[in-house]
C-alpha positions as CSV (number, residue, x, y, z in Angstrom):
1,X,18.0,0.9,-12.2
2,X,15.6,3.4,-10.0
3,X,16.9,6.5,-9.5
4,X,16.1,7.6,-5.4
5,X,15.0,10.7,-4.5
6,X,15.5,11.6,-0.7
7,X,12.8,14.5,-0.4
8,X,10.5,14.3,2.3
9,X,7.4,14.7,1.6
10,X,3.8,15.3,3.4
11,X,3.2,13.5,6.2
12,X,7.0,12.3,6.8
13,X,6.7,10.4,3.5
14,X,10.1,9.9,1.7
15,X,9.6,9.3,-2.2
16,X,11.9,7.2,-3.5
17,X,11.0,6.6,-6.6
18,X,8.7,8.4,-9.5
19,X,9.2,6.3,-13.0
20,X,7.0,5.6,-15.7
21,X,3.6,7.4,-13.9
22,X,4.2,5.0,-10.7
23,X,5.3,7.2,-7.2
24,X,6.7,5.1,-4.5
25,X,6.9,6.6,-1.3
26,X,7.7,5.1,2.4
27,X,7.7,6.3,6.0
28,X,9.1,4.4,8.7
29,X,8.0,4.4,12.3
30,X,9.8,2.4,15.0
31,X,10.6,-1.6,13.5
32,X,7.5,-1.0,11.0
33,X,7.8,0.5,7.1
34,X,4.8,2.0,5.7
35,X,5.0,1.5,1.8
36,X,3.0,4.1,-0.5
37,X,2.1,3.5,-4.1
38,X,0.5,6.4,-6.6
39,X,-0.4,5.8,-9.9
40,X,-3.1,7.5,-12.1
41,X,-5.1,4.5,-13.5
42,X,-7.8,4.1,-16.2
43,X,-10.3,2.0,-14.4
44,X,-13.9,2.5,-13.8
45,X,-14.5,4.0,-10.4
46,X,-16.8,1.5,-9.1
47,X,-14.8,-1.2,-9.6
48,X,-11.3,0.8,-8.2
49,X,-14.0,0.6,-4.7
50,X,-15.1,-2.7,-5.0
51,X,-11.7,-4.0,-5.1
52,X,-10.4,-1.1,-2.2
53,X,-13.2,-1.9,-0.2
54,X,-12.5,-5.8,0.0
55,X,-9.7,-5.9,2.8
56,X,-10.8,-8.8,4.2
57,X,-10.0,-10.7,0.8
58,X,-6.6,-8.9,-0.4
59,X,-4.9,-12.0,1.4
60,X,-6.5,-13.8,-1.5
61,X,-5.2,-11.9,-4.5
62,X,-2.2,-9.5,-3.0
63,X,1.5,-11.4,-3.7
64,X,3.1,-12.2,-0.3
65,X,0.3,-11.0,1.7
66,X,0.0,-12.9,5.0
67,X,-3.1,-11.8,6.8
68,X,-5.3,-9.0,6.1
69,X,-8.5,-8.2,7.7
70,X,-11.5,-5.2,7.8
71,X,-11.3,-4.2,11.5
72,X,-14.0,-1.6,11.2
73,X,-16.9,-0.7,8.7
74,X,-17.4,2.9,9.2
75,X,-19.4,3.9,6.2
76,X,-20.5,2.4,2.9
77,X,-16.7,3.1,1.2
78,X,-15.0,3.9,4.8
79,X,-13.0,0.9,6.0
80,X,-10.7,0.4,8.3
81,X,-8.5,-2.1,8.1
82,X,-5.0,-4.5,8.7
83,X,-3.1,-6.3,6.5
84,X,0.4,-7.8,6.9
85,X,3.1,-8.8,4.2
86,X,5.8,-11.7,4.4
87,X,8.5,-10.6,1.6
88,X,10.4,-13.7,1.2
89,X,13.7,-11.6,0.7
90,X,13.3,-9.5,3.7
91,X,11.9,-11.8,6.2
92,X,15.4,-14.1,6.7
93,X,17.3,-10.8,7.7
């Protein structure tokens, strides 16, 4: 079972959960929850941003992911974008 820590964090972030090198942290804002995951990874840099820099495609390869879009191409590895999940288990309440 996770253990939930209450602290908030930077940027109204509340972590609520920091096991096995993975930091789960959310921050709610009206009817929307952010969700924010941390975890130190051994992966080659370029292919970390070639996978980041792919929003239009996370609906592709991303569990539950509904739409997801690049709504801006600011710079070569600055994108803005939108993406929008459908949890099965939450979506019915």
């Amino acid at each position: 079972m996770i253990e939930f820590n209450k602290e908030i964090t930077k940027g109204g972030w509340i972590e609520k959960s920091d096991k096995k090198g993975v930091k789960v942290s959310i921050r709610k804002d009206g009817s929307t929850v952010g969700t924010l995951i941390e975890s130190v990874i051994d992966v080659p840099f370029e292919v970390v941003i070639s996978v980041l820099t792919e929003v239009d495609l996370y609906k592709e390869f991303t569990p539950f992911m509904d739409k997801s879009s690049m709504e801006k191409d600011v710079a070569r590895n600055c994108k803005i974008g939108f993406s929008s999940n459908k949890f099965p288990f939450l979506t019915a309440r």
